[in-house]
C-alpha positions as CSV (number, residue, x, y, z in Angstrom):
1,X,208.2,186.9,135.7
2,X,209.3,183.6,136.7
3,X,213.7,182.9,136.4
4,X,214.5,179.8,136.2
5,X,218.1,178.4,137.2
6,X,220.0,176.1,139.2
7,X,222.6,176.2,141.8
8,X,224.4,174.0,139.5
9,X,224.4,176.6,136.6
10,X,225.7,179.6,139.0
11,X,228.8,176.9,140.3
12,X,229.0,176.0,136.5
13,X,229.6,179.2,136.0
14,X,232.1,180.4,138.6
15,X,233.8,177.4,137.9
16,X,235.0,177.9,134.7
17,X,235.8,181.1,135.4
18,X,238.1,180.4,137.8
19,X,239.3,177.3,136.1
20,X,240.0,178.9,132.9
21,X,238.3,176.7,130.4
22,X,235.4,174.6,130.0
23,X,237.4,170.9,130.5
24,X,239.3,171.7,133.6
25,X,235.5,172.9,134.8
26,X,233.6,170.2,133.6
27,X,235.9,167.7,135.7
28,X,235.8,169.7,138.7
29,X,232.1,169.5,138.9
30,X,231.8,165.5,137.2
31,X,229.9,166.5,134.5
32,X,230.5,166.2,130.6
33,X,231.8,169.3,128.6
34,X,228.2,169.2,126.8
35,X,226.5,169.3,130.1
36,X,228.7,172.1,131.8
37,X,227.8,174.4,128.3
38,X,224.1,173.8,128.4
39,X,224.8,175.1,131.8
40,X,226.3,178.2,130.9
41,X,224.1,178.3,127.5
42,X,220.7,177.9,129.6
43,X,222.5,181.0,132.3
44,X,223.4,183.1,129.4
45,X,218.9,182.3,128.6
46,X,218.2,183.6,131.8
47,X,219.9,186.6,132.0
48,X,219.5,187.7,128.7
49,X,222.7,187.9,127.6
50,X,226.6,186.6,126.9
51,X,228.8,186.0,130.2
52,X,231.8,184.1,128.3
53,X,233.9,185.0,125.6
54,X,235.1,181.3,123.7
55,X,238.0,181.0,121.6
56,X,239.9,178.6,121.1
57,X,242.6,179.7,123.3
58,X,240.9,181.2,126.3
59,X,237.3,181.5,127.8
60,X,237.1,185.4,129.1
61,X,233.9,187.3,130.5
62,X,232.2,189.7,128.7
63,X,231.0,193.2,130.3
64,X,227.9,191.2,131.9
65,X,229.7,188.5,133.3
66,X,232.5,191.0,135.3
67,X,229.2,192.7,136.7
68,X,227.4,189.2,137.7
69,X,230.6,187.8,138.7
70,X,230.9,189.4,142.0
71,X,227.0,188.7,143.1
72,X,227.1,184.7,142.0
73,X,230.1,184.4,144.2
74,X,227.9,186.0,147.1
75,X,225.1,184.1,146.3
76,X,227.1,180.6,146.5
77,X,228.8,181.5,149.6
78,X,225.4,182.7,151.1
79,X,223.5,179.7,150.0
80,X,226.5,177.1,151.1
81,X,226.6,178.9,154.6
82,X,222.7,178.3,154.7
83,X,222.8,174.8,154.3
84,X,225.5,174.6,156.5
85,X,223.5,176.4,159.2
86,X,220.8,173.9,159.0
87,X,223.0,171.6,160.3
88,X,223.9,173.7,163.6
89,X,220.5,173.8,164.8
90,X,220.5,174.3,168.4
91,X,224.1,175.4,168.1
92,X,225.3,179.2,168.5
93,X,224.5,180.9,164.8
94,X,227.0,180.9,162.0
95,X,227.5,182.6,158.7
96,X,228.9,185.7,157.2
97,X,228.4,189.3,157.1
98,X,229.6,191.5,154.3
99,X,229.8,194.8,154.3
100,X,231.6,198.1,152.3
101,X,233.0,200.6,154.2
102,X,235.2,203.7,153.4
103,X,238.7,203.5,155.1
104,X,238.8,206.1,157.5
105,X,235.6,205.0,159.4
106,X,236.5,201.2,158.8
107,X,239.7,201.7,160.3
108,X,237.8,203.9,163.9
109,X,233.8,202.5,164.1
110,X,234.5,198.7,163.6
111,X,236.8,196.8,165.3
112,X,235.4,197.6,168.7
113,X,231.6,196.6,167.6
114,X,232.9,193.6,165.6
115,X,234.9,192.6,168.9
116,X,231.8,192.9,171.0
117,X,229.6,190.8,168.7
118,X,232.5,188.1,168.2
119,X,232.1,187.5,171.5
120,X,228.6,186.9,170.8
121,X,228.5,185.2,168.0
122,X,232.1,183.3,167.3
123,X,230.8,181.5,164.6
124,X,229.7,184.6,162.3
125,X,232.6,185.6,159.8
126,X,233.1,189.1,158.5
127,X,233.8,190.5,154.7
128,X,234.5,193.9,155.0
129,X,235.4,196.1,151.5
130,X,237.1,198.8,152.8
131,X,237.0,200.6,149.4
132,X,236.3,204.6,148.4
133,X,233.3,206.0,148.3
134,X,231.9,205.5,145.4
135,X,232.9,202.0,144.9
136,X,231.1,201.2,148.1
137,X,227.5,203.1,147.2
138,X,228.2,200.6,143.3
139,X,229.1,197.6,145.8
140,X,225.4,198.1,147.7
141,X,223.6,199.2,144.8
142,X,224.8,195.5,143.1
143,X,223.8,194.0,146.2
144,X,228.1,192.3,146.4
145,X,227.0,193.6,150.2
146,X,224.8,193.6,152.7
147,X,224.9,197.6,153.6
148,X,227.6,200.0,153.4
149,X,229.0,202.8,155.8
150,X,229.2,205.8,153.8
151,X,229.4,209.4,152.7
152,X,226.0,211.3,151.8
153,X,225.6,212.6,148.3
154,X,224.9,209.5,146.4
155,X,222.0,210.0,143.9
156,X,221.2,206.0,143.2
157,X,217.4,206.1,143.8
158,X,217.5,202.8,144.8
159,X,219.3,203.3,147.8
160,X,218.5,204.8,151.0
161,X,221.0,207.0,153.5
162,X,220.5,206.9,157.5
163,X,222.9,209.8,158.8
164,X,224.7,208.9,161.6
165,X,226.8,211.7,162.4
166,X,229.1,214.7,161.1
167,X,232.8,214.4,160.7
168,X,234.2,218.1,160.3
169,X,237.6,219.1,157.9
170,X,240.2,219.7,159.8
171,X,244.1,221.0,159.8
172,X,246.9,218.6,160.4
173,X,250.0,220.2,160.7
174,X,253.8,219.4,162.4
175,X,254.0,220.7,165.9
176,X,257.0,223.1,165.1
177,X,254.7,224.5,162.0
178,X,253.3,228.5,162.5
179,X,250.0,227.5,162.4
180,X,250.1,224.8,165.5
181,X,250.1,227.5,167.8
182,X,246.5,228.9,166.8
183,X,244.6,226.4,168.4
184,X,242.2,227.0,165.5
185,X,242.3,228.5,162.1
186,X,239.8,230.8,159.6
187,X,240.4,229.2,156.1
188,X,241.9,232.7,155.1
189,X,244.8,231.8,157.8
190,X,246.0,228.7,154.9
191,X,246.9,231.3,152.4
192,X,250.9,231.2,151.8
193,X,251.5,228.1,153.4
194,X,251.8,224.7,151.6
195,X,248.3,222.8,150.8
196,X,248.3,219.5,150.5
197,X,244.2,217.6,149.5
198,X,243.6,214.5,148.2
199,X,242.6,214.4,144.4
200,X,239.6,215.5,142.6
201,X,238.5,212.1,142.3
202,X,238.0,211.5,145.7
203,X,234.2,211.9,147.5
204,X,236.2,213.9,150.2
205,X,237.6,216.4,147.8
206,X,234.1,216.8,145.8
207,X,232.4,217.7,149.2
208,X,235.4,219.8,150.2
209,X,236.0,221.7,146.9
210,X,231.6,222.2,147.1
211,X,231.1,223.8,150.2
212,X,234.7,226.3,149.6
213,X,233.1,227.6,146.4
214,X,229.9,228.3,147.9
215,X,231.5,230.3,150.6
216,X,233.6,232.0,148.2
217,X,236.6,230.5,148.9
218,X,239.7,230.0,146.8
219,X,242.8,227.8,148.2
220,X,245.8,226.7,146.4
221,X,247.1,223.4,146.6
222,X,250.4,222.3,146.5
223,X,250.1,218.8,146.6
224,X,247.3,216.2,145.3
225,X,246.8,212.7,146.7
226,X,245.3,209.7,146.8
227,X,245.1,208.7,150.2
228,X,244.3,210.1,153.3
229,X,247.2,208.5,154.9
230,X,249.7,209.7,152.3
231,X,249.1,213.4,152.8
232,X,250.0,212.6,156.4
233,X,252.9,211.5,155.6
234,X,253.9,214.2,153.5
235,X,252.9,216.5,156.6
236,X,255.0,214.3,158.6
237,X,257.9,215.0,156.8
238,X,257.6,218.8,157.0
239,X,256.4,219.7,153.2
240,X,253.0,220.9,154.4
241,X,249.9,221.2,155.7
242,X,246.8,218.8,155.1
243,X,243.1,219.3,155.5
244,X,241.0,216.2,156.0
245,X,238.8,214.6,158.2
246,X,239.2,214.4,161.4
247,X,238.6,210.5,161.7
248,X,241.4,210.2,159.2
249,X,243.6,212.5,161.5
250,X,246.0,210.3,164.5
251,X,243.8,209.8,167.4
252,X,245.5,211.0,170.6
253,X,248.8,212.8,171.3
254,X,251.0,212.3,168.3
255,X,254.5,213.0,168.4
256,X,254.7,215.0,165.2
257,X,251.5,216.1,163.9
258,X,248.9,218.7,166.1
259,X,245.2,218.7,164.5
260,X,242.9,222.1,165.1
261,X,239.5,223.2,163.6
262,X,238.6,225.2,160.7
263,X,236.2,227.9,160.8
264,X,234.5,230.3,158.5
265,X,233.0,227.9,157.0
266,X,232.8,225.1,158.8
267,X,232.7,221.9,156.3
268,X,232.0,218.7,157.4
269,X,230.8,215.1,155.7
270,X,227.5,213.7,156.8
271,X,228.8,209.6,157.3
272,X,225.8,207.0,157.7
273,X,224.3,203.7,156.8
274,X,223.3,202.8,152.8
275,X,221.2,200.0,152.0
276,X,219.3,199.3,149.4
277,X,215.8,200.7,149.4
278,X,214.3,196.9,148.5
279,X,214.8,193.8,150.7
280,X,215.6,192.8,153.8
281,X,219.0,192.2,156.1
282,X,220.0,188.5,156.6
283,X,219.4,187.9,160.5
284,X,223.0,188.1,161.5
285,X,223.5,191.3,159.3
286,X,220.6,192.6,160.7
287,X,221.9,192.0,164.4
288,X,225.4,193.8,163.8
289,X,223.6,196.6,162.0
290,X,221.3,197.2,165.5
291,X,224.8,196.9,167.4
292,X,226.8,199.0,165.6
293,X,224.1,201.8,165.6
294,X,223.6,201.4,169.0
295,X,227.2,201.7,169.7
296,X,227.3,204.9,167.4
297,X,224.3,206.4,169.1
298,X,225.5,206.3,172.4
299,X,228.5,208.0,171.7
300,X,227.0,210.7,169.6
């Protein structure tokens, strides 16, 4: 099946979007309010479907155009970054690499590789979404991204999973608490104390709250969370103890808070690459991909 549309009609689009209204559009790209809606009117053909709400008093995307949104934008910026490149032939590369990434492993894996190929490669920008997991497995799956660093237990067929390694629950807890003086801990040991987890809706929790029940068992929590870094401050200040991750745990000596394994069970996440199971890596994607697995690897 053959799709037939325009650069123009994609800018058209964006444009009055981010313009608000069809006039303000129309003069931003030169062309006549007739021209920019056969635009949008010959887009809304192609896809198969409404992307703008009109009134009289506001142009607003429908459910389709919030989900295309996102991908036009990457599509522009990856097209005008293109062209541009043409223009730098025999010059050091250029464009831009985007990726999604959950928090914890954005914050530990990245900067070192992305310092390394910066040195490499000035000219290539980065857009990293560091984002939970389940909006970055929707953010690859869309294709708003390149590939994604994230948790296994995605069921998108479309998508495939390289492990990379396992990053095992652990306790945080203050250095004057009872339990720093294990060294390490049976989850039986938590009973009585404090709990604090992050909620139900996060991917660390599901995996968590999965492996417990199959070993039979049952914790209490005192405190639910959003982030990672909030139950650390709540540890901090001396309401609790936290299990997480131990890539969302202070790296090195830390002045208040002592982390220690977990054992009987121990629960880890599996973290790894997603892409899509279609398609191919733009060159400069590609290359950081082969770095940062490389740098990964030899760690391991």
């Amino acid at each position: 099946m053959n799709i037939n549309y325009e650069a123009l009609d994609l800018r058209a689009f964006v444009a009055v979007v981010d313009l608000g209204g069809f006039h303000r559009a129309a003069e931003a790209l030169n062309l006549s309010q007739s021209a920019l809606s056969r635009r949008i009117q010959g887009l809304e053909a192609t896809i198969g479907a409404a992307l703008l709400e009109r009134t009289t008093r506001r142009v607003a995307l429908t459910p389709v155009g919030r989900e295309l949104l996102p991908l036009v934008r990457r599509m522009l910026e990856e097209f005008d970054t293109s062209l541009f490149a043409m223009r730098e032939v025999g010059r050091r590369r250029v464009g831009q690499i985007s990726l999604a990434c959950i928090p914890t492993a954005t914050f530990y894996f990245l900067p070192t590789v992305i310092a390394r190929f910066n040195a490499d490669y000035p000219n290539i920008r980065f857009r990293i979404l560091d984002v939970p997991a389940n909006e970055g497995l929707a953010c690859v799956s869309r294709g708003e991204v390149e590939f994604g660093i994230n948790l296994m237990g995605g069921s998108d067929p479309d998508l495939l999973f390289e492990p990379l390694l396992e990053d095992p629950f652990v306790l945080a807890c203050r250095r004057d608490h009872p339990l720093a003086e294990r060294g390490s801990i049976v989850w039986g040991d938590l009973a009585g104390h404090a709990l604090i987890t992050v909620s139900r809706a996060s991917g660390n929790r599901t995996l968590l709250d999965a492996a417990l029940v199959k070993s039979k068992v049952q914790l209490s929590w005192s405190y639910e969370v959003t982030h990672l870094t909030t139950s650390l401050g709540l540890v901090e200040a001396g309401l609790g103890v936290s299990v997480l991750p131990r890539l969302a745990t202070p790296q090195g000596d830390h002045p208040l808070i002592v982390t220690m394994p977990i054992w009987e069970p121990d629960v880890s996440r599996t973290i790894g690459i997603v892409r899509r199971r279609t398609g191919s890596l733009a060159p400069a994607a590609q290359q950081f991909l082969d770095m940062l697995l490389g740098e990964w690897r030899a760690s391991a």
